[in-house]
C-alpha positions in Angstrom: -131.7 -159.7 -90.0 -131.6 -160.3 -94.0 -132.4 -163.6 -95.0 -129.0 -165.9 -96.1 -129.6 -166.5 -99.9 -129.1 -170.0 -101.2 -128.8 -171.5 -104.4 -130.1 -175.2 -104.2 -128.1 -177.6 -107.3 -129.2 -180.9 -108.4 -132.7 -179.8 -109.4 -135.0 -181.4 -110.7 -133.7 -183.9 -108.6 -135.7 -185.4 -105.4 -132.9 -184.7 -102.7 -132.4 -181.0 -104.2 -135.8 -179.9 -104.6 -137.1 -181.4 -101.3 -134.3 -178.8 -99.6 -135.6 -175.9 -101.9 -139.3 -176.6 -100.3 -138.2 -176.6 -96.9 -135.9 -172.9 -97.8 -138.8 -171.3 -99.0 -140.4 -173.0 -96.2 -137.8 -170.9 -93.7 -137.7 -167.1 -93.0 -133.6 -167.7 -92.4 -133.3 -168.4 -96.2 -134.1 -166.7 -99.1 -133.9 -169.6 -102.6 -131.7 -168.2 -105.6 -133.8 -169.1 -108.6 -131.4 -170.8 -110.5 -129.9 -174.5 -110.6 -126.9 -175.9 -111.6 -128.0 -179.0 -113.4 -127.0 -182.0 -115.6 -126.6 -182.4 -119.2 -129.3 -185.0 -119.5 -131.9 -182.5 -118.5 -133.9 -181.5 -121.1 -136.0 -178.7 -119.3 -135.1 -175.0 -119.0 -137.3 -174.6 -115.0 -138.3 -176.4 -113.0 -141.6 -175.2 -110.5 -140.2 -176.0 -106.7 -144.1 -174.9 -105.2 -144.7 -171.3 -106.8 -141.0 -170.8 -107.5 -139.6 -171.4 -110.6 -136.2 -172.1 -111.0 -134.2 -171.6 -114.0 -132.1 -175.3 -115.0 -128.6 -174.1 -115.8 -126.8 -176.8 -117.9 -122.7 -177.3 -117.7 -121.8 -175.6 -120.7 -124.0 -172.7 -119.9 -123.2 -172.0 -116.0 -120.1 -170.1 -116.2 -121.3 -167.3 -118.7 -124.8 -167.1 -116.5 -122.9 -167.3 -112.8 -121.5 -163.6 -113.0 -124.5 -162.3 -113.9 -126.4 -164.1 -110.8 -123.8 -162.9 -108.4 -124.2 -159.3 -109.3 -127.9 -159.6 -109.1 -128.0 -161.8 -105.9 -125.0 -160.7 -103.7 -123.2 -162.8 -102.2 -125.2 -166.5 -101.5 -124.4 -170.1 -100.5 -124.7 -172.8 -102.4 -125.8 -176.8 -101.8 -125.0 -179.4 -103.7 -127.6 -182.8 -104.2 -126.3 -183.7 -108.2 -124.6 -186.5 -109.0 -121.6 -188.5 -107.7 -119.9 -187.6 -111.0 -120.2 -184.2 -110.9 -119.2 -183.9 -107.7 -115.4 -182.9 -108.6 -116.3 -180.6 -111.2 -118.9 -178.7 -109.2 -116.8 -178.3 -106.5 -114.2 -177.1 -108.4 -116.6 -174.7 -110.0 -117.5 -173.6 -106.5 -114.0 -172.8 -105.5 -113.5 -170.8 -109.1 -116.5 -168.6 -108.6 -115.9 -168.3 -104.7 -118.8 -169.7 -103.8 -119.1 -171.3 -100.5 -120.8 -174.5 -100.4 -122.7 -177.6 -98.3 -122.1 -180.9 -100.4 -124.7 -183.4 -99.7 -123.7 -185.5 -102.7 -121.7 -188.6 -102.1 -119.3 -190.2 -104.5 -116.3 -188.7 -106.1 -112.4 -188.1 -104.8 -113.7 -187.0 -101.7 -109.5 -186.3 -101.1 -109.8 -184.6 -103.9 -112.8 -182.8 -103.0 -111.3 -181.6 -99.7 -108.1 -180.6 -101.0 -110.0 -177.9 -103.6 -111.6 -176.8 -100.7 -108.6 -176.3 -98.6 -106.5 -174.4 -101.3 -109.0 -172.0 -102.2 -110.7 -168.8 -100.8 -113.8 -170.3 -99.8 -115.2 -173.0 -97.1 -117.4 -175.4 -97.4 -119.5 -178.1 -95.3 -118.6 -181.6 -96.6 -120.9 -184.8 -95.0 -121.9 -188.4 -96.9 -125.1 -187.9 -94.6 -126.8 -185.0 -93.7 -129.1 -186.6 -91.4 -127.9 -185.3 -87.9 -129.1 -188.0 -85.9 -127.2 -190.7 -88.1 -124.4 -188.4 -88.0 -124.4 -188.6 -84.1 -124.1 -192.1 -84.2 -121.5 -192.2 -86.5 -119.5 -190.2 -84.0 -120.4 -192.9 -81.4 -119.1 -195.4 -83.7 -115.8 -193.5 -84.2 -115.2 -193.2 -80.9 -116.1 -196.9 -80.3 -113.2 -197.7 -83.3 -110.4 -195.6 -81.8 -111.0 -196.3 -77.9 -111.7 -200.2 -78.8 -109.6 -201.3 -81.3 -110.5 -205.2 -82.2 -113.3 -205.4 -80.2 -114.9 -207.3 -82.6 -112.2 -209.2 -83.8 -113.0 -212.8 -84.7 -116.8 -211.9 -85.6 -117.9 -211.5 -89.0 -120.0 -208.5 -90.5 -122.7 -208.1 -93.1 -124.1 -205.0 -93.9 -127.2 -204.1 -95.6 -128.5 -201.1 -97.2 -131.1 -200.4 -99.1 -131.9 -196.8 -101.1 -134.4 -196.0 -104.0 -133.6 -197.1 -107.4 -132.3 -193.4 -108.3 -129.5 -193.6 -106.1 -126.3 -194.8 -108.2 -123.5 -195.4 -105.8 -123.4 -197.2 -102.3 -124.4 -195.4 -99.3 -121.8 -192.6 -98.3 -122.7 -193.5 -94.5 -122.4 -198.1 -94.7 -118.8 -196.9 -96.4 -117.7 -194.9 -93.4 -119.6 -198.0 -91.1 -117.0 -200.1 -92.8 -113.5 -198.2 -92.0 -114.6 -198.3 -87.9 -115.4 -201.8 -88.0 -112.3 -202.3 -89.3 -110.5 -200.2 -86.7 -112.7 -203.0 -84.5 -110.7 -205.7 -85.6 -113.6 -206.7 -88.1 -112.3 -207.7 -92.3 -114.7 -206.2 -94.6 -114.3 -204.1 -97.3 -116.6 -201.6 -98.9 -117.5 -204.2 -102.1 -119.5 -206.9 -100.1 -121.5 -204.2 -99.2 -125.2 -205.6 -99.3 -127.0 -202.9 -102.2 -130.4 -203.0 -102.6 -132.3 -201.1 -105.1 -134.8 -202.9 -106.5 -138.3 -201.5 -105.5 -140.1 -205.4 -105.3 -137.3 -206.5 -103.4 -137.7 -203.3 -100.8 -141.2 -203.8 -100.6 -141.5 -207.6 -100.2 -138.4 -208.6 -98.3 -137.5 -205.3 -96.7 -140.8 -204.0 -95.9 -139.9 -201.1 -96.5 -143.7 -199.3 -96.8 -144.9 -198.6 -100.4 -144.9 -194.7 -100.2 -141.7 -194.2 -99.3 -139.8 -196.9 -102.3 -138.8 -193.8 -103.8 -137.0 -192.1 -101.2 -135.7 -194.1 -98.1 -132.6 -194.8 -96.3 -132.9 -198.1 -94.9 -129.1 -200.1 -92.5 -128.4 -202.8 -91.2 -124.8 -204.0 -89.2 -125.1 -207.6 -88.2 -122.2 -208.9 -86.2 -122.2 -212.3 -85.6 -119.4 -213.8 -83.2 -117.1 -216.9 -84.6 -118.7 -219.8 -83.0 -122.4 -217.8 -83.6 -123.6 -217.6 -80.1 -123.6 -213.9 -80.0 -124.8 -211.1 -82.4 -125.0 -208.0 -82.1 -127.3 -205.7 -84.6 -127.6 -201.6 -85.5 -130.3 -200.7 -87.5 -131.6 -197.0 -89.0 -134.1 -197.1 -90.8 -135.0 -193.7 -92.7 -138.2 -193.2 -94.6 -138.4 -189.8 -96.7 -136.0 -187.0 -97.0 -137.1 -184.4 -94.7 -134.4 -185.4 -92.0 -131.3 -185.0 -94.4 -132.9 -181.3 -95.5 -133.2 -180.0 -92.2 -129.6 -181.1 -91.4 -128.6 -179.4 -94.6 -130.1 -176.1 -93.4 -128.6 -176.4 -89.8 -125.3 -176.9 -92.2 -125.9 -173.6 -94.1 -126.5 -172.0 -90.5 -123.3 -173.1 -89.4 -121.5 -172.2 -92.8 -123.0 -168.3 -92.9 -121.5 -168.3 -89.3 -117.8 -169.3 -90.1 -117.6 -167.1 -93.4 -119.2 -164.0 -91.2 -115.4 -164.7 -88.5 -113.4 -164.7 -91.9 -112.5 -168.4 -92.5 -111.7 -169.6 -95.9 -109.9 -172.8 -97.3 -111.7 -174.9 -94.3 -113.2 -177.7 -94.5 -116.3 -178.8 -92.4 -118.3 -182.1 -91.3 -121.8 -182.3 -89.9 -119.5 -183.5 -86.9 -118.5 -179.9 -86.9 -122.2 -178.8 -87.4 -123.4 -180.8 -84.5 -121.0 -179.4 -82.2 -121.2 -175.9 -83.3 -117.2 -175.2 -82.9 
Protein backbone atom coordinates (compact mmCIF):
# COMPACT_ATOMS: atom_id res chain seq x y z
CA UNK A 1 0.00 0.00 0.00
CA UNK A 2 1.53 3.50 -1.08
CA UNK A 3 2.29 5.78 1.61
CA UNK A 4 -0.65 8.84 2.07
CA UNK A 5 1.47 12.05 1.26
CA UNK A 6 1.13 14.97 3.62
CA UNK A 7 2.04 18.40 3.52
CA UNK A 8 2.60 19.63 7.11
CA UNK A 9 1.88 23.94 7.36
CA UNK A 10 2.93 26.11 10.08
CA UNK A 11 6.63 25.36 9.72
CA UNK A 12 9.03 26.51 11.29
CA UNK A 13 6.66 26.41 13.91
CA UNK A 14 6.94 23.99 17.12
CA UNK A 15 3.40 22.29 16.74
CA UNK A 16 4.09 21.84 12.83
CA UNK A 17 7.41 20.56 12.78
CA UNK A 18 6.97 18.20 15.79
CA UNK A 19 4.04 16.44 13.40
CA UNK A 20 6.52 16.45 10.32
CA UNK A 21 9.18 14.34 12.77
CA UNK A 22 6.69 11.97 13.78
CA UNK A 23 5.48 11.46 9.50
CA UNK A 24 8.75 10.85 8.53
CA UNK A 25 8.85 8.90 11.67
CA UNK A 26 5.69 6.59 10.09
CA UNK A 27 5.83 4.19 7.01
CA UNK A 28 1.74 5.27 6.52
CA UNK A 29 3.03 8.76 5.51
CA UNK A 30 5.14 10.11 3.10
CA UNK A 31 6.07 14.42 4.09
CA UNK A 32 5.56 16.86 1.03
CA UNK A 33 8.57 19.04 1.21
CA UNK A 34 6.96 22.16 1.18
CA UNK A 35 5.22 24.54 3.85
CA UNK A 36 2.72 27.03 3.77
CA UNK A 37 4.13 29.64 6.04
CA UNK A 38 3.83 33.20 7.36
CA UNK A 39 4.87 36.45 6.10
CA UNK A 40 7.20 37.18 9.07
CA UNK A 41 9.35 34.37 8.11
CA UNK A 42 12.38 35.31 6.82
CA UNK A 43 13.81 31.83 5.79
CA UNK A 44 13.37 30.00 2.46
CA UNK A 45 13.69 25.88 4.36
CA UNK A 46 13.58 24.87 7.07
CA UNK A 47 15.68 21.19 8.09
CA UNK A 48 12.67 18.92 9.90
CA UNK A 49 15.76 15.98 10.75
CA UNK A 50 17.38 15.32 7.14
CA UNK A 51 14.37 16.81 5.25
CA UNK A 52 14.34 19.99 4.09
CA UNK A 53 11.39 21.68 3.54
CA UNK A 54 10.83 24.59 1.29
CA UNK A 55 8.95 27.86 3.39
CA UNK A 56 6.25 28.98 0.95
CA UNK A 57 5.22 32.56 1.94
CA UNK A 58 1.38 33.98 1.14
CA UNK A 59 2.03 35.79 -1.77
CA UNK A 60 4.06 33.05 -3.30
CA UNK A 61 1.80 29.80 -2.59
CA UNK A 62 -0.72 30.00 -5.25
CA UNK A 63 1.69 30.25 -8.27
CA UNK A 64 3.96 27.27 -6.53
CA UNK A 65 0.71 24.99 -5.43
CA UNK A 66 -0.03 23.75 -9.13
CA UNK A 67 3.23 22.93 -9.61
CA UNK A 68 3.42 20.64 -6.23
CA UNK A 69 0.23 18.93 -7.02
CA UNK A 70 1.41 17.77 -10.47
CA UNK A 71 4.61 16.64 -8.96
CA UNK A 72 3.12 15.09 -5.72
CA UNK A 73 -0.42 13.63 -6.71
CA UNK A 74 -2.94 14.08 -4.81
CA UNK A 75 -1.87 14.75 -0.75
CA UNK A 76 -3.41 15.90 2.55
CA UNK A 77 -2.70 18.76 4.15
CA UNK A 78 -2.44 19.84 8.13
CA UNK A 79 -2.64 22.89 9.43
CA UNK A 80 -0.51 24.18 12.87
CA UNK A 81 -0.08 28.28 11.63
CA UNK A 82 -1.63 30.83 13.19
CA UNK A 83 -5.11 31.75 14.58
CA UNK A 84 -5.14 34.47 11.96
CA UNK A 85 -4.57 32.58 9.12
CA UNK A 86 -6.72 30.18 9.90
CA UNK A 87 -9.72 31.62 7.52
CA UNK A 88 -7.44 32.30 4.73
CA UNK A 89 -5.74 28.91 4.68
CA UNK A 90 -8.79 27.16 4.77
CA UNK A 91 -10.11 28.90 2.19
CA UNK A 92 -6.98 28.31 0.20
CA UNK A 93 -7.51 24.63 0.96
CA UNK A 94 -10.97 24.50 -0.37
CA UNK A 95 -9.75 26.68 -3.72
CA UNK A 96 -7.02 24.20 -4.44
CA UNK A 97 -9.08 21.01 -3.34
CA UNK A 98 -7.01 20.12 -0.88
CA UNK A 99 -8.36 18.13 1.98
CA UNK A 100 -7.23 19.10 5.21
CA UNK A 101 -6.75 18.37 9.35
CA UNK A 102 -6.83 21.88 11.13
CA UNK A 103 -5.03 21.79 14.41
CA UNK A 104 -4.99 25.60 14.66
CA UNK A 105 -7.42 27.25 16.98
CA UNK A 106 -8.78 30.65 16.61
CA UNK A 107 -10.60 32.13 13.76
CA UNK A 108 -14.58 32.05 12.58
CA UNK A 109 -14.58 28.57 13.32
CA UNK A 110 -18.55 29.06 11.68
CA UNK A 111 -16.90 30.39 9.10
CA UNK A 112 -14.29 27.85 8.91
CA UNK A 113 -16.90 25.04 8.71
CA UNK A 114 -19.14 26.55 6.39
CA UNK A 115 -16.04 26.78 3.51
CA UNK A 116 -15.64 23.32 4.29
CA UNK A 117 -19.21 22.40 3.80
CA UNK A 118 -19.73 24.24 0.41
CA UNK A 119 -16.76 22.99 -1.23
CA UNK A 120 -15.50 19.77 -2.91
CA UNK A 121 -13.29 18.70 -0.26
CA UNK A 122 -13.45 17.41 3.57
CA UNK A 123 -11.63 18.16 6.28
CA UNK A 124 -10.95 17.14 9.99
CA UNK A 125 -11.61 20.26 12.21
CA UNK A 126 -10.65 19.83 16.28
CA UNK A 127 -9.40 22.83 18.97
CA UNK A 128 -7.40 19.68 20.52
CA UNK A 129 -5.88 16.98 18.84
CA UNK A 130 -5.00 15.19 21.82
CA UNK A 131 -7.38 12.08 21.76
CA UNK A 132 -7.43 11.40 25.28
CA UNK A 133 -8.56 15.15 26.13
CA UNK A 134 -10.90 14.81 23.40
CA UNK A 135 -12.53 11.70 25.10
CA UNK A 136 -13.08 13.67 28.00
CA UNK A 137 -14.55 16.34 26.36
CA UNK A 138 -17.19 13.98 25.10
CA UNK A 139 -17.78 12.90 28.74
CA UNK A 140 -18.28 16.43 29.49
CA UNK A 141 -20.77 16.95 26.69
CA UNK A 142 -22.67 14.24 27.59
CA UNK A 143 -22.55 15.32 31.27
CA UNK A 144 -24.06 19.04 29.86
CA UNK A 145 -26.84 17.69 27.79
CA UNK A 146 -28.06 14.71 30.24
CA UNK A 147 -27.58 17.12 33.44
CA UNK A 148 -28.54 20.40 32.70
CA UNK A 149 -27.79 22.66 35.95
CA UNK A 150 -26.18 20.32 37.76
CA UNK A 151 -23.92 22.79 38.96
CA UNK A 152 -26.09 25.48 39.28
CA UNK A 153 -25.36 27.78 42.26
CA UNK A 154 -21.52 26.88 42.18
CA UNK A 155 -19.03 29.03 40.91
CA UNK A 156 -16.13 28.16 38.34
CA UNK A 157 -12.58 29.17 37.73
CA UNK A 158 -10.66 27.91 35.10
CA UNK A 159 -7.06 27.88 34.64
CA UNK A 160 -4.86 27.27 31.75
CA UNK A 161 -1.55 27.65 31.18
CA UNK A 162 0.37 27.27 27.56
CA UNK A 163 3.94 28.42 26.47
CA UNK A 164 4.49 31.97 25.75
CA UNK A 165 4.20 31.30 21.82
CA UNK A 166 0.67 30.46 21.96
CA UNK A 167 -1.42 33.80 21.16
CA UNK A 168 -5.04 32.96 21.82
CA UNK A 169 -6.78 31.05 24.80
CA UNK A 170 -7.00 27.47 24.79
CA UNK A 171 -9.39 26.06 22.03
CA UNK A 172 -10.32 23.16 24.62
CA UNK A 173 -11.00 25.63 28.38
CA UNK A 174 -13.39 27.57 25.58
CA UNK A 175 -15.43 24.47 24.73
CA UNK A 176 -14.99 23.56 28.88
CA UNK A 177 -16.87 26.81 29.21
CA UNK A 178 -20.15 26.25 26.89
CA UNK A 179 -20.89 22.67 28.89
CA UNK A 180 -20.54 24.28 32.19
CA UNK A 181 -22.92 26.49 31.13
CA UNK A 182 -25.28 23.88 29.82
CA UNK A 183 -24.61 22.82 33.76
CA UNK A 184 -26.25 25.65 35.09
CA UNK A 185 -22.73 27.27 35.77
CA UNK A 186 -22.26 31.61 34.55
CA UNK A 187 -18.95 31.97 33.06
CA UNK A 188 -17.95 33.25 29.96
CA UNK A 189 -14.92 32.63 27.89
CA UNK A 190 -13.03 36.18 29.11
CA UNK A 191 -12.41 35.34 32.85
CA UNK A 192 -10.64 32.64 31.48
CA UNK A 193 -7.46 32.28 33.83
CA UNK A 194 -4.29 32.63 30.83
CA UNK A 195 -1.07 32.06 31.82
CA UNK A 196 1.95 32.53 29.72
CA UNK A 197 4.52 33.71 31.47
CA UNK A 198 7.41 31.22 31.70
CA UNK A 199 8.45 32.39 35.74
CA UNK A 200 5.04 32.27 36.60
CA UNK A 201 4.69 28.42 35.01
CA UNK A 202 7.64 27.42 36.63
CA UNK A 203 7.35 28.88 40.12
CA UNK A 204 3.60 28.81 40.85
CA UNK A 205 2.60 26.15 38.41
CA UNK A 206 5.34 23.86 38.53
CA UNK A 207 5.14 23.21 35.51
CA UNK A 208 8.94 21.32 35.04
CA UNK A 209 11.54 23.56 33.35
CA UNK A 210 11.97 21.43 30.05
CA UNK A 211 8.75 21.51 29.03
CA UNK A 212 8.05 25.84 29.53
CA UNK A 213 8.09 25.86 25.97
CA UNK A 214 5.60 23.40 25.00
CA UNK A 215 2.82 22.30 27.62
CA UNK A 216 -0.75 22.17 28.00
CA UNK A 217 -1.48 22.55 31.53
CA UNK A 218 -6.12 22.81 33.05
CA UNK A 219 -7.64 23.35 35.68
CA UNK A 220 -11.85 23.35 36.44
CA UNK A 221 -12.45 24.25 40.05
CA UNK A 222 -16.05 24.15 41.03
CA UNK A 223 -16.72 25.39 44.21
CA UNK A 224 -20.43 25.02 45.65
CA UNK A 225 -22.27 28.47 47.04
CA UNK A 226 -21.81 28.07 50.72
CA UNK A 227 -17.99 26.46 49.87
CA UNK A 228 -18.31 23.08 51.43
CA UNK A 229 -17.93 21.16 48.37
CA UNK A 230 -15.54 21.36 45.35
CA UNK A 231 -15.12 19.50 42.80
CA UNK A 232 -11.74 19.70 40.57
CA UNK A 233 -10.56 18.30 36.77
CA UNK A 234 -7.15 18.67 35.96
CA UNK A 235 -4.95 17.62 32.56
CA UNK A 236 -1.94 18.38 32.65
CA UNK A 237 0.01 17.94 29.20
CA UNK A 238 3.80 18.19 29.00
CA UNK A 239 5.25 18.21 25.25
CA UNK A 240 3.57 17.85 22.05
CA UNK A 241 3.87 14.39 21.06
CA UNK A 242 0.17 13.42 22.18
CA UNK A 243 -1.52 16.18 19.90
CA UNK A 244 0.79 14.73 16.83
CA UNK A 245 -0.12 11.32 17.14
CA UNK A 246 -3.88 12.34 17.27
CA UNK A 247 -3.18 14.40 14.22
CA UNK A 248 -1.97 11.36 12.29
CA UNK A 249 -4.89 9.10 13.56
CA UNK A 250 -6.90 12.23 12.08
CA UNK A 251 -5.13 11.94 8.60
CA UNK A 252 -5.91 8.01 8.88
CA UNK A 253 -9.43 8.73 9.29
CA UNK A 254 -9.50 11.59 6.58
CA UNK A 255 -7.65 9.33 3.62
CA UNK A 256 -10.50 6.87 4.60
CA UNK A 257 -13.58 9.05 4.04
CA UNK A 258 -12.13 10.77 0.81
CA UNK A 259 -11.21 6.96 -0.50
CA UNK A 260 -15.90 6.33 0.00
CA UNK A 261 -16.26 9.73 -1.99
CA UNK A 262 -17.30 12.30 0.64
CA UNK A 263 -16.74 15.86 0.05
CA UNK A 264 -18.13 19.17 1.73
CA UNK A 265 -18.00 17.15 5.30
CA UNK A 266 -16.93 18.28 8.15
CA UNK A 267 -15.11 16.13 10.85
CA UNK A 268 -14.19 16.27 14.69
CA UNK A 269 -11.69 14.10 16.52
CA UNK A 270 -15.17 13.02 18.06
CA UNK A 271 -15.65 11.51 14.68
CA UNK A 272 -11.90 10.25 14.70
CA UNK A 273 -12.25 8.55 17.94
CA UNK A 274 -15.29 6.72 16.97
CA UNK A 275 -14.22 5.80 13.56
CA UNK A 276 -17.90 6.38 11.90
Amino acid sequence: MNPTKVMVNGIPGNMAVNVAQHILADKRFELVLYSLTGPEIQAAEHKVEAASVRLLKPDEREQVIEEIAQKEGAFLSVDFSHPSAVNANAEFYCNYHLAFVMGTTGGDRNQLEETVRVSSISAVIAPNMAKQIVGFQAMMEYGAQNFPDLFKGYALEIKESHQNGKADTSGTAKAMVRYFNQMGLSFNEDQIVKERDPEMQSSQWGIPQEYLAGHGWHTYALISGDKTVRFEFTHNVNGRDVYAKGTLDALVYLSARISEGNKGKVYTMIDVLKNR
